[in-house]
C-alpha positions in Angstrom: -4.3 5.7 -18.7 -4.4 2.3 -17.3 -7.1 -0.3 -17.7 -10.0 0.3 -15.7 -8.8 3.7 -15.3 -6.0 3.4 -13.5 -3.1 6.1 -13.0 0.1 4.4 -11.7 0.9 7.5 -9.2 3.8 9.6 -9.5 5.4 7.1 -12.8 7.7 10.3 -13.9 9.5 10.1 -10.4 9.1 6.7 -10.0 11.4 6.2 -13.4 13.5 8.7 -12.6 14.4 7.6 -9.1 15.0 3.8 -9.8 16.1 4.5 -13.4 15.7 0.7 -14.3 18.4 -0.6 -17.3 18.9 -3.4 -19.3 19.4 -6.6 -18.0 18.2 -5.8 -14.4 15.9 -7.5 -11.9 13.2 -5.7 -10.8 10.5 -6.4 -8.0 6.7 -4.4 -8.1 6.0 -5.3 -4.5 2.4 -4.4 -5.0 1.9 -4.7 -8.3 -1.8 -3.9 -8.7 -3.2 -3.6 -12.4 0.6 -3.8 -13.8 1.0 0.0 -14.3 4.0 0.5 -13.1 5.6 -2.4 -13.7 4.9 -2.5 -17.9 6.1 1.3 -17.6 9.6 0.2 -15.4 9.8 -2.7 -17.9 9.8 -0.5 -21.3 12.3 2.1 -19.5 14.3 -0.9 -18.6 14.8 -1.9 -22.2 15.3 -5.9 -23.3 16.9 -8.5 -21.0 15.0 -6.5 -18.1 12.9 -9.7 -15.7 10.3 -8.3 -13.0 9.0 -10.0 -10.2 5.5 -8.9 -9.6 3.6 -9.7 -6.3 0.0 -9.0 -5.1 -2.2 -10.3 -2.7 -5.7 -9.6 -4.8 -5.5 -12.4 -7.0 -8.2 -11.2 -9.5 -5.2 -7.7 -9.6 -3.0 -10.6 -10.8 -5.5 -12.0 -13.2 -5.9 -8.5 -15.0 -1.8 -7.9 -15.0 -1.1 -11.2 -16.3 -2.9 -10.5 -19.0 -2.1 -6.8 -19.6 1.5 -7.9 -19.8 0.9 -10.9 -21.8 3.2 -8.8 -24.8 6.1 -9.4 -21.6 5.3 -12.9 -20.6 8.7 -14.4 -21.2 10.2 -11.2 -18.9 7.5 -10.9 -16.2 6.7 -13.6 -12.5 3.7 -13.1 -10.5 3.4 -14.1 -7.3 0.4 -14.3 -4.8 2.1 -13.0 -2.0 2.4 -10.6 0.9 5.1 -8.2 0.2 6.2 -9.3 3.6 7.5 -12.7 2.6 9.9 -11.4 -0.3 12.4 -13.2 0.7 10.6 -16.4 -0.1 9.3 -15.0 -3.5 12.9 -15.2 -4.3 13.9 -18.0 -3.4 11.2 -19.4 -5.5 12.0 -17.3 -8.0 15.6 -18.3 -7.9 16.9 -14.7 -7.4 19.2 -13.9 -4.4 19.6 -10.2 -4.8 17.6 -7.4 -6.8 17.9 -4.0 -8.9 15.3 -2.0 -8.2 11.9 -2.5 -5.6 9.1 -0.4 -5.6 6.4 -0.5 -3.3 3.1 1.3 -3.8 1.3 1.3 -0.4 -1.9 2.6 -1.9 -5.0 0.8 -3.5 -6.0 0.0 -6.7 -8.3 2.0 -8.4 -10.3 -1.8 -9.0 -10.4 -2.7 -5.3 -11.7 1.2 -4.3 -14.0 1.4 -6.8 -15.7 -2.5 -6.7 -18.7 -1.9 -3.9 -18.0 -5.8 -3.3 -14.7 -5.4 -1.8 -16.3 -3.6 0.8 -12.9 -0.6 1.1 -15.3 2.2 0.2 -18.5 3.8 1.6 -19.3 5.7 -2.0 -21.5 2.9 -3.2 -23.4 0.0 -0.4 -21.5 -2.8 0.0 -20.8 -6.1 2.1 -17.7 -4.7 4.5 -15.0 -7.1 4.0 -11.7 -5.1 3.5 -10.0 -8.2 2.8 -7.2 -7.9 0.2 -6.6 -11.3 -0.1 -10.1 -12.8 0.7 -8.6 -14.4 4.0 -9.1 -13.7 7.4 -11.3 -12.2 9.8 -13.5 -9.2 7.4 -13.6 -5.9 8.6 -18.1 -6.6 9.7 -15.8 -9.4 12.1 -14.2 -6.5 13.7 -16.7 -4.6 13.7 -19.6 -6.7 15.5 -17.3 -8.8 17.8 -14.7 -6.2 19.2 -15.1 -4.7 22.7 -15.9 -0.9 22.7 -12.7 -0.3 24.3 -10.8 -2.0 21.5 -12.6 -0.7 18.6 -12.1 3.0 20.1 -8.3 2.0 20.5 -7.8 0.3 16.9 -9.7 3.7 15.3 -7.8 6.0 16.8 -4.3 3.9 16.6 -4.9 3.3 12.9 -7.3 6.2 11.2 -6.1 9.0 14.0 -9.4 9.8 15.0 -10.1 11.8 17.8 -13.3 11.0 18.5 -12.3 7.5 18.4 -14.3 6.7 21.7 -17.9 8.2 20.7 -17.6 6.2 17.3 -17.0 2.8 19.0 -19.3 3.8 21.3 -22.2 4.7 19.0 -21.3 1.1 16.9 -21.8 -1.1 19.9 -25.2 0.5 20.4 -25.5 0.0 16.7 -24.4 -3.6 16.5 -27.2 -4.2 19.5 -30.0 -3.9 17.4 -28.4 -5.4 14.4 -25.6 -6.7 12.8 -23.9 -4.4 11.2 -22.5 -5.5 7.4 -23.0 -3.4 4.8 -20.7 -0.4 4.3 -23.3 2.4 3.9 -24.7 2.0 7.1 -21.1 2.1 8.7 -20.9 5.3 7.5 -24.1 6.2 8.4 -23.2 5.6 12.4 -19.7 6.9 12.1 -21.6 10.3 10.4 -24.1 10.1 13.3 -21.7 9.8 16.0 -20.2 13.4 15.1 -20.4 16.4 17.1 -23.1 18.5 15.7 -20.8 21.7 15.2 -18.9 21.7 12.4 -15.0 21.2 11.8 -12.9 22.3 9.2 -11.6 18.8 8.9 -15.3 17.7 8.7 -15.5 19.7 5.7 -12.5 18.6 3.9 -13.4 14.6 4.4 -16.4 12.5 5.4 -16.7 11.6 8.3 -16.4 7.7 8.2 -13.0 8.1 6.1 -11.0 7.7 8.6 -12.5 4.7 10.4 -12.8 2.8 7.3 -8.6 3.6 6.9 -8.3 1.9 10.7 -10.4 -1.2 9.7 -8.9 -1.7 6.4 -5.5 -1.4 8.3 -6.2 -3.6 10.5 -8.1 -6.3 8.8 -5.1 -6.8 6.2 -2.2 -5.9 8.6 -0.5 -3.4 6.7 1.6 -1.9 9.0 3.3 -5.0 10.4 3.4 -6.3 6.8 5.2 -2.8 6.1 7.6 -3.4 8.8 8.3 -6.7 7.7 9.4 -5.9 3.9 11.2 -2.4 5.3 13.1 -5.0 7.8 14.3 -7.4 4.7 14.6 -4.6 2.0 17.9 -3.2 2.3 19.7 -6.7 2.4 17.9 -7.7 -1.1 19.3 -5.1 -2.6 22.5 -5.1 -4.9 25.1 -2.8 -5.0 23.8 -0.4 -6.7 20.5 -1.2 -6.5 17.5 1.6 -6.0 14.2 1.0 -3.6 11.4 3.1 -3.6 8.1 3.6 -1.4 4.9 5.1 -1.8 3.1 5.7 0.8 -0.5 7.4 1.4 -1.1 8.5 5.2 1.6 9.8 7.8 1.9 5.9 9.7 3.6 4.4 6.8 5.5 7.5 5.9 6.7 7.5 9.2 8.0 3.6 9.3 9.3 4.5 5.6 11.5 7.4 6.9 12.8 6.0 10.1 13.6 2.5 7.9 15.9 4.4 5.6 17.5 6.6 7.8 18.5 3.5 9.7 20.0 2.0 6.3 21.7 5.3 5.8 23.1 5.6 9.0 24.4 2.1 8.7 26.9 3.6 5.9 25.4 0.9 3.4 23.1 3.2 1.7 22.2 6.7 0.8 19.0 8.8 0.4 18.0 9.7 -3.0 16.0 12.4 -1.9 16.4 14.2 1.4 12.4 15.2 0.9 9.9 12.7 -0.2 8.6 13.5 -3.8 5.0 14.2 -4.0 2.5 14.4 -7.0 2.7 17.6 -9.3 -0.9 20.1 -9.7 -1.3 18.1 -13.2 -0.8 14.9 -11.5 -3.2 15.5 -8.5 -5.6 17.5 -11.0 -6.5 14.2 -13.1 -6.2 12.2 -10.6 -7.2 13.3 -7.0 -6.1 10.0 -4.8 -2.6 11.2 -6.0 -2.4 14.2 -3.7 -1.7 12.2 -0.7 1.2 10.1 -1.9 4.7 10.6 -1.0 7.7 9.0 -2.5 11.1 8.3 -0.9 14.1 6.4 -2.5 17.2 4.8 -1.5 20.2 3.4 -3.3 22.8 0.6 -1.8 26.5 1.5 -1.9 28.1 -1.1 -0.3 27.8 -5.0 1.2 27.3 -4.8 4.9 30.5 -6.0 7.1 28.7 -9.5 7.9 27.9 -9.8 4.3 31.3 -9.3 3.4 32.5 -11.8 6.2 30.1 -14.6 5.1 
């Protein structure tokens, strides 16, 4: 178990799909509490560097320590995964061995009422990975109905999108609204009165606290962004993989490598994304959710060859 208690999701298949060796580079794009990365980096054997980069600064604090035992093989980088390209370049690396990128949260972040991501414990909604920005109480009190229906149901697929935004102007009328408990308090209020089965299955703020935190950090264009860049970093030979937690990443995850494929560069390394085993999603539950897809370069691209 990690610190905190934190399970590194799906670490079997992770291992086994980017099978890191000796004297490779490795990047965690979202390295978190250094789970997967101390795990890629024992696999990997000596000689093996990583790159690690996180947004959450205090995530880095608590993985530069845990892999203090590593220092001399280990970077960390404050960073969006976006800009990877310039993490190399500071890093002085031009091409790398294996990527992973683990879309979902830390178990810290979800579970510190501060950061504002969950509605299980009250809490100032902020959202914010990174600490900059506009915070998710920004969005919330200062967008128009019209947007705020639009950005729920764009980013949490909610089809009551409209009665929520609706029922958090009124809200946001009489007060401010800035804690996370009594977001979820409107959102639950907002709900028809019959049941659902979904309504059953998950509160029903869940998914408009996935559409704020989306949008508040950016993660979809930030997604784009690295899935753009990542099959050019990679060496011949070298293995990506991406974990991702909700069908709109999965979706830009699978379109991103079927384009690399088609481009006769690189090949799937598993037709079907992995998911977590029963044991897995039994110890811990956030892990039933996750899917994991993999690719591997063959060859340079034709300019790549030319220049």
């Amino acid at each position: 178990m990690d610190d905190a208690g934190h399970l590194p999701v799906m670490l079997d298949e992770v291992l086994e799909l980017l099978a890191p060796r000796c004297g490779q580079t490795i990047i965690d794009c979202t390295v978190g509490l250094g789970g997967h990365a101390e795990a890629m980096l024992d696999a990997a054997g000596a000689d093996a560097t990583l790159i690690g980069i996180d947004l959450d600064e205090s995530n880095l604090l608590k993985t530069k320590e845990r892999l203090s035992h590593l220092a001399g093989r280990v970077r960390l980088f404050r960073a969006n995964f976006a800009d990877i390209c310039d993490v190399m370049a500071e890093a002085g690396v031009s091409s790398v061995d294996a990527v992973l990128a683990d879309l979902g949260m830390s178990s810290s972040q979800l579970d510190d009422p501060d950061r504002g991501f969950s509605f299980q414990a009250d809490g100032p909604l902020d959202m914010r990975y990174g600490r900059e920005g506009p915070s998710a109480a920004d969005l919330v009190n200062t967008l128009g109905e019209a947007e705020l229906a639009d950005l729920i149901y764009r980013y949490g697929q909610d089809r009551h999108s409209r009665r929520i935004a609706r029922a958090i102007v009124r809200a946001r009328g009489r007060e401010p609204i800035e804690r996370t408990r009594r977001l979820a308090q409107i959102v639950a209020a907002a709900m028809p009165h019959k049941p659902t089965r979904r309504r059953k299955t998950i509160h029903p703020a869940t998914r408009t606290f996935q559409a704020l935190r989306i949008a508040v950090n950016g993660e979809l264009e930030s997604l784009e962004r690295l899935l753009e860049k990542l099959p050019g970093i990679m060496s011949v030979g070298g293995r990506a993989a991406v974990i991702s937690f909700h069908s709109l990443e999965d979706r830009l995850v699978k379109r991103a490598f079927a384009a690399a494929v088609e481009s006769g560069t690189h090949r799937l390394l598993n037709r079907k994304p992995r998911t977590a085993g029963l044991d897995e999603v039994g110890e811990n539950p956030r892990s039933r959710s996750a899917k994991l897809r993999a690719i591997e370069r063959l060859v340079m691209s034709t300019d790549e060859r030319i220049r």
